[in-house]
C-alpha angles and dihedrals in degrees: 000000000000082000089058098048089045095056095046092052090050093049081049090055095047086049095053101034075055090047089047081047106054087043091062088041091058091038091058080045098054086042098063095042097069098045119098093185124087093202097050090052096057082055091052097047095046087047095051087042099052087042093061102022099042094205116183083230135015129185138168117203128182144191119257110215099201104058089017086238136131130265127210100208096169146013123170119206087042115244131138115286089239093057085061122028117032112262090235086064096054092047082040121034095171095074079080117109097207091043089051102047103015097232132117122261118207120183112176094181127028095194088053104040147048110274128228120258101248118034119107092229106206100159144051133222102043145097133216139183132224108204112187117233096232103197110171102347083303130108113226102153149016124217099212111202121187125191118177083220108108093193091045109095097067128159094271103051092045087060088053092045097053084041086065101039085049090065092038087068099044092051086051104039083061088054101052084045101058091040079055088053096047101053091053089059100059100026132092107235092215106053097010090234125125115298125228088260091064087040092056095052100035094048084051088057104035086064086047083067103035090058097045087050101039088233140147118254120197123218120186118180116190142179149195116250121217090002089141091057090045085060091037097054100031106014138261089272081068087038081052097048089044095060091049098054093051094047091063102039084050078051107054092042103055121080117256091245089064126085115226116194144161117253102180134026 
C-alpha cells in the first residue's frame, strides 16, 4: 500500500511539474506574439531562458547578411564575443556547425565528447548546446547555452529547450514578414529606393515641421535627360539597369538624414 501511494504521488508530481511546464510554455508564447521588434525578441527569449534554465552563460548570435559575418546579439553575462566564441567563427560563420547543417549540437561533457567548433572552451567539467534559429527554412542565427554541469543536458531538457527557441523563430520569422511587407509598401521594386507613395506622406510631414520649427526645407527635383532615347536605343531592360545605377550612386552620395524617393515611374 505505501508503494502505491508513493507511486501515485510521484505520477501527481510529474503531472503538475507538465502542467508548470506547458504554462510557461503558453506565457513565453504569449509573450513573442505581441512583440513587433526583432531585437527585443531575442531579449525576451535570452531573459526567459536564463530564468528556467539557469545556464551559467547564454548567448544568441546571428548572421549578418550583408558582410556574411557573424553577430553577437547577446551575451549574458556580458563578456567580449571573442572571449567567447573563436574569431575564425565570427569572419566565418559557416565553420559552425549548426550554422552549417541546422541542426543542434549537445555536448554534456567536454572531457568526454567531441567539442563544438566554436566555442572558446576555458574550463573543464561542463556541457553546452548549441540549438540553431530556423527563420524561413533558413538558418540565420544560434542561441549558445553553457552549464558547468556536466549531467545537465539530459533528453528531457533538450526537448524544453528546442520547445523555447521554436517559438523563438517563429516569433522572429513574423517579424521579418511584416517588415517584408512594409517595406514593399513604401519601396520602389525597381531601384529599391522610396516609392511616390512614401514621398507623399513623408513631404507632408517634412513642411509640419518646418513650419513648427521655422525652419528651411530643401526640395530638389531631377531627371534623366535623354532616358526615352536610352529605351528606345537599348531597351527598357538598359533603361532598367540605368535607373538603377543611378539610384545607388544618388544613394551613396546623400546624407542619412535625406529622403530619397522616386517621383515618377
Amino acid at each position: 500500500l505505501r508503494g502505491e501511494i508513493s507511486e501515485r504521488k510521484r505520477i501527481e508530481e510529474e503531472r503538475n511539474k507538465h502542467i508548470a511546464d506547458l504554462r510557461r510554455l503558453i506565457e513565453f508564447s504569449d509573450l513573442m506574439s505581441n512583440e513587433l521588434q526583432e531585437d527585443t525578441l531575442i531579449k525576451h527569449t535570452v531573459h526567459v531562458l536564463k530564468g528556467y534554465f539557469n545556464p551559467d552563460i547564454i548567448a544568441v548570435l546571428k548572421l549578418n547578411n550583408e558582410n556574411r559575418m557573424m553577430d553577437v546579439s547577446v551575451v549574458d553575462p556580458p563578456v567580449a564575443a571573442d572571449k567567447l566564441i573563436k574569431k575564425e567563427v565570427i569572419l566565418d560563420p559557416s565553420i559552425c556547425r549548426v550554422i552549417r547543417t541546422g541542426q543542434k549540437v549537445i555536448v554534456r561533457d567536454i572531457c568526454k565528447e567531441p567539442v563544438c567548433e566554436c566555442i572558446l572552451h576555458d574550463t573543464k567539467g561542463y556541457g553546452h548546446a548549441c540549438l540553431p534559429l530556423i527563420v524561413g527554412g533558413n538558418v540565420i542565427g544560434v542561441v549558445v547555452m553553457i552549464k558547468k554541469d556536466t549531467g545537465y543536458w539530459d533528453d528531457e531538457t533538450y526537448r524544453r529547450l528546442s520547445a523555447y527557441v521554436g517559438i523563438a523563430s517563429s516569433a522572429i520569422y513574423r517579424v521579418r514578414l511584416v517588415e517584408v511587407n512594409k517595406q514593399a509598401s513604401i519601396t520602389d521594386a525597381l531601384t529599391g529606393i522610396y516609392n511616390r507613395r512614401f514621398f507623399d506622406e513623408m513631404l507632408e510631414k517634412q513642411i509640419a515641421l518646418a513650419k513648427r520649427d521655422k525652419e528651411s526645407l530643401s526640395l530638389l527635383i531631377a531627371d534623366i535627360d535623354h532616358f526615352k532615347k536610352v529605351n528606345d536605343t537599348y531597351g527598357h531592360v538598359a533603361g532598367d539597369i540605368l535607373l538603377q545605377v543611378i539610384a545607388r550612386n544618388i544613394k551613396t552620395a546623400i546624407r542619412s538624414s535625406d529622403i530619397f524617393a522616386r517621383y515618377g515611374g
